[in-house]
TORDREN-44852 format. One line per field, with one value per atom (N, C-alpha, C, O, CB): residue number from 1; residue in one letter; chain; atom name; z, x, y. Coordinates in steps of 0.2 Angstrom, whole numbers, always signed. Atoms other than C-alpha are relative to their C-alpha. Glycine has a CB too. Example, Ala and Ser with C-alpha at 12.3 -4.5 7.8 and 13.67 -1.06 7.14 Angstrom:
BEGIN
nr = 1/1/1/1/1/2/2/2/2/2 .
rest = A/A/A/A/A/S/S/S/S/S .
kette = A/A/A/A/A/A/A/A/A/A .
atom = N/CA/C/O/CB/N/CA/C/O/CB .
z = +0/+39/+0/+3/+6/-1/+36/+3/+4/-7 .
x = +4/+62/+4/+9/-5/-4/+68/-4/-1/+2 .
y = -6/-22/+6/+5/+0/-6/-5/+5/+11/+2 .
This chain:
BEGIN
nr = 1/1/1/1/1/2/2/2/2/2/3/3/3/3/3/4/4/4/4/4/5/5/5/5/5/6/6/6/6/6/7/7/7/7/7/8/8/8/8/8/9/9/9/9/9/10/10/10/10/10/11/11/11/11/11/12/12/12/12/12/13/13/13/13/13/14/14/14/14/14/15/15/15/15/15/16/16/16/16/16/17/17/17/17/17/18/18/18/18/18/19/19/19/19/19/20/20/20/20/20/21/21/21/21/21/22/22/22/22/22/23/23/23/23/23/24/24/24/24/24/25/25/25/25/25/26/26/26/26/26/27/27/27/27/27/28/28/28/28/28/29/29/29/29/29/30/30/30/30/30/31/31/31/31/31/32/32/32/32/32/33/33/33/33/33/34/34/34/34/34/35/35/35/35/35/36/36/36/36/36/37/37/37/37/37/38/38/38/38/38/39/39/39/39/39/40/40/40/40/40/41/41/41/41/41/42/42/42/42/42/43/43/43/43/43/44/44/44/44/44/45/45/45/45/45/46/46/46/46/46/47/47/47/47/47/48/48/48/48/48/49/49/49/49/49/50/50/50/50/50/51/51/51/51/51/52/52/52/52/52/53/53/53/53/53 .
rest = X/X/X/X/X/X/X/X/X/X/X/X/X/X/X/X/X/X/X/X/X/X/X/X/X/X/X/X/X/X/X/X/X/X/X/X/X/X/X/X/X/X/X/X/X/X/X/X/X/X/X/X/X/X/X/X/X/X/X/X/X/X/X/X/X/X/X/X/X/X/X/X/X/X/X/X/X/X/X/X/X/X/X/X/X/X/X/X/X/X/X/X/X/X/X/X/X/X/X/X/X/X/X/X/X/X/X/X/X/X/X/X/X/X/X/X/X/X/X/X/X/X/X/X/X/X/X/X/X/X/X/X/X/X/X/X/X/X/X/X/X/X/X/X/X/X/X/X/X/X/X/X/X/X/X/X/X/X/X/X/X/X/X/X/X/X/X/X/X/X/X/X/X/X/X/X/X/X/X/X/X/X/X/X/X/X/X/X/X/X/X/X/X/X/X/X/X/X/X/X/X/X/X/X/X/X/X/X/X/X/X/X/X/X/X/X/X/X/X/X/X/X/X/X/X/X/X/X/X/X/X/X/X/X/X/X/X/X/X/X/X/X/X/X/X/X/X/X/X/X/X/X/X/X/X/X/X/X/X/X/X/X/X/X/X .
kette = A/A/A/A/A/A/A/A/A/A/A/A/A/A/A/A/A/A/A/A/A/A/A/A/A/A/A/A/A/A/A/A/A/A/A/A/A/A/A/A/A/A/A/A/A/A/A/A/A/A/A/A/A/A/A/A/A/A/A/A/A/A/A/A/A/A/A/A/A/A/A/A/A/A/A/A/A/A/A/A/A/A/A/A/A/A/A/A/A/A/A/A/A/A/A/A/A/A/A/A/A/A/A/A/A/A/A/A/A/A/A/A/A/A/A/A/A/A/A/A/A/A/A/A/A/A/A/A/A/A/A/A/A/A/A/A/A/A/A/A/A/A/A/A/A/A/A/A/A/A/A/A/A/A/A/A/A/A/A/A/A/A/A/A/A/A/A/A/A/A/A/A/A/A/A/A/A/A/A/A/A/A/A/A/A/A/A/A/A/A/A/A/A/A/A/A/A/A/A/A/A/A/A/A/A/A/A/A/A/A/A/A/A/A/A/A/A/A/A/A/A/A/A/A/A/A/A/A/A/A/A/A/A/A/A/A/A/A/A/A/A/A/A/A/A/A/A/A/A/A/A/A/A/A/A/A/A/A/A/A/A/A/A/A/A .
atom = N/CA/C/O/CB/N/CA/C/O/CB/N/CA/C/O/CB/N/CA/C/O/CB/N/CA/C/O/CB/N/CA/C/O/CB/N/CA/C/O/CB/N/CA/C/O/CB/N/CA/C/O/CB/N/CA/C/O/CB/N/CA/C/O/CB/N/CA/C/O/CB/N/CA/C/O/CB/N/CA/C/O/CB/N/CA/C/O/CB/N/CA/C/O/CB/N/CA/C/O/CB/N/CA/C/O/CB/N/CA/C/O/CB/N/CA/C/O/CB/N/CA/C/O/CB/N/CA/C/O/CB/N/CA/C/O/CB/N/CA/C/O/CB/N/CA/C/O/CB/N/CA/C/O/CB/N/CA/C/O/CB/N/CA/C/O/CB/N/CA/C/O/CB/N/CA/C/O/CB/N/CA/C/O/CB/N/CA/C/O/CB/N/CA/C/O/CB/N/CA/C/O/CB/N/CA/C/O/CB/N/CA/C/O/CB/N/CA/C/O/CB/N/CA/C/O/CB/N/CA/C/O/CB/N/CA/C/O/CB/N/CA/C/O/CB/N/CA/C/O/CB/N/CA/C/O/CB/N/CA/C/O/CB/N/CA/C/O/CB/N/CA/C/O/CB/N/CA/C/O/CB/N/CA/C/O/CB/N/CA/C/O/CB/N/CA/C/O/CB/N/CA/C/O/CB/N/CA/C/O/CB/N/CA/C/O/CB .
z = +5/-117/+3/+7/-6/-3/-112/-2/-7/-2/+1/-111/-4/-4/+8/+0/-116/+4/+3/+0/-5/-101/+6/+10/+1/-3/-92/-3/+0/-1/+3/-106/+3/+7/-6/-3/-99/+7/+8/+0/-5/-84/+2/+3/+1/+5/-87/-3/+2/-7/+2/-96/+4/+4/-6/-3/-84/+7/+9/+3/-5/-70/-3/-1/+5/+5/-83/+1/+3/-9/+5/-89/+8/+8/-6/-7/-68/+3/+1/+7/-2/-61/+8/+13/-2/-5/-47/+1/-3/+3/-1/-40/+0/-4/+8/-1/-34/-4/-4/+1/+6/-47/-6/-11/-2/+6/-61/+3/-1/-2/+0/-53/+1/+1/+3/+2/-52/-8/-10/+6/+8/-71/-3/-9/-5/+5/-76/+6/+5/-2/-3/-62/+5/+6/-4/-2/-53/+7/+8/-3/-9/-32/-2/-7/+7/+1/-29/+0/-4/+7/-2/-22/-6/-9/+10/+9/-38/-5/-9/-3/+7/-50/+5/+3/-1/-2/-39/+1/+2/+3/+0/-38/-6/-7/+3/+7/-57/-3/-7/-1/+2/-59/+3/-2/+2/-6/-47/-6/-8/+10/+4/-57/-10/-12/-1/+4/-74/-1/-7/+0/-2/-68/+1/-3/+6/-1/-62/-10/-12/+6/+5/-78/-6/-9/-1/+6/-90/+3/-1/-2/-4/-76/-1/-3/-1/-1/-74/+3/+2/-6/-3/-63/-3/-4/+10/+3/-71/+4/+1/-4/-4/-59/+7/+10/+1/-8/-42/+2/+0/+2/-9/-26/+3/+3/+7/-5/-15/+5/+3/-2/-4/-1/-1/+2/+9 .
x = +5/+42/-6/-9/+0/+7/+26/-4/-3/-3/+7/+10/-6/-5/-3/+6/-6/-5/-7/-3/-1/-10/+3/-1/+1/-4/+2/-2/-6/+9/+5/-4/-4/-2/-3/+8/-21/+1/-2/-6/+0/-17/+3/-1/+3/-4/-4/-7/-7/+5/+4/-19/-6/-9/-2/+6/-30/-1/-5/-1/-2/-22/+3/+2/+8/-2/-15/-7/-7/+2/+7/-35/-4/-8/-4/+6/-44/+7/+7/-6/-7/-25/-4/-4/+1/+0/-30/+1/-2/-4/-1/-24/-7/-10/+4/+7/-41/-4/-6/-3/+4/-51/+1/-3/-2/-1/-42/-1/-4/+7/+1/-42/-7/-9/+4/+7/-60/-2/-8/-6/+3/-60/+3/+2/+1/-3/-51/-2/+2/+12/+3/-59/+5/+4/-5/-7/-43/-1/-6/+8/-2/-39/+5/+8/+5/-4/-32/+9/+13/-2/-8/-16/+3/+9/+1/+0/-15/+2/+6/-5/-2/-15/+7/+12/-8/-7/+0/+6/+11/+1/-6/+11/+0/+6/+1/+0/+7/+4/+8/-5/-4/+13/+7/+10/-2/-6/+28/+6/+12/-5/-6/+34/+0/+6/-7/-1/+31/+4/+7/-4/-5/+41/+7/+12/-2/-8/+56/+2/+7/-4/+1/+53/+5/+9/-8/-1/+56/+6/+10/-7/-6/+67/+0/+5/+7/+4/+56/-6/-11/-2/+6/+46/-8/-8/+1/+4/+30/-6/-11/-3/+7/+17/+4/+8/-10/-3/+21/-3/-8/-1/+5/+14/+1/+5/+2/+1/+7/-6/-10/-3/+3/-2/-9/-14/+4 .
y = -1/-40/+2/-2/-5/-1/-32/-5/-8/+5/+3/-40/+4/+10/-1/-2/-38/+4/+10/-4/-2/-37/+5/+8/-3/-4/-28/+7/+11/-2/-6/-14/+1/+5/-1/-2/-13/+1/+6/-6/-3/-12/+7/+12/-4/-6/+2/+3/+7/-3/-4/+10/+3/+8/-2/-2/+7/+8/+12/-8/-6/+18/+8/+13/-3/-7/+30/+5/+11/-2/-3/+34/+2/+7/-7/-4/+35/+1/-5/-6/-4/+42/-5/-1/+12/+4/+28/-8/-11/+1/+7/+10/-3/-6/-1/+1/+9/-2/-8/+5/+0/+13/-2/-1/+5/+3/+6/-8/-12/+2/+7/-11/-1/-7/-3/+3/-10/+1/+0/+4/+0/-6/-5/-6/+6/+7/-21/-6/-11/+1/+4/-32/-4/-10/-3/+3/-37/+3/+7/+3/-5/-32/+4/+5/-5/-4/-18/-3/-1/+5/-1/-26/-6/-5/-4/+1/-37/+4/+4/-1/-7/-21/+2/-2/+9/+1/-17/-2/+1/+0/+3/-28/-2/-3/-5/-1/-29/+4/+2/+3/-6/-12/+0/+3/+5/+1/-14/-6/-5/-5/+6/-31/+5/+5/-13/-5/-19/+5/+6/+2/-5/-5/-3/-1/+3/+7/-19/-3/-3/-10/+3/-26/+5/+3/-2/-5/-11/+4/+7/+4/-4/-3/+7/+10/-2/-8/+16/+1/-2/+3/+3/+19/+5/+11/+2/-2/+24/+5/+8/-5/-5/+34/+2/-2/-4/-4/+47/-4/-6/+8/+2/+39/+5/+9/-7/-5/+48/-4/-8/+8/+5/+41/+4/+1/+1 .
């Protein structure tokens, strides 16, 4: 079941299309919002955004 959380997060990278810059809009580390997304994607089992370096 999703979060609250996990949502926002999720919205946050959707809305600046960066790790980066989403986790400075929701005030987290970068490598936090990552593994965030990472346990979200496992979770729901899709991966939800391209990487690219």
């Amino acid at each position: 079941m999703l979060t609250p959380r996990q949502i926002r997060h999720f919205i946050a990278v959707a809305e600046t299309g960066a790790i980066c810059a989403a986790a400075q809009a929701v005030f987290i580390s970068q490598s936090t919002l990552t593994l965030a997304i990472q346990q979200l994607e496992e979770e729901i089992g899709v991966s939800l955004f391209n990487r690219r370096a």
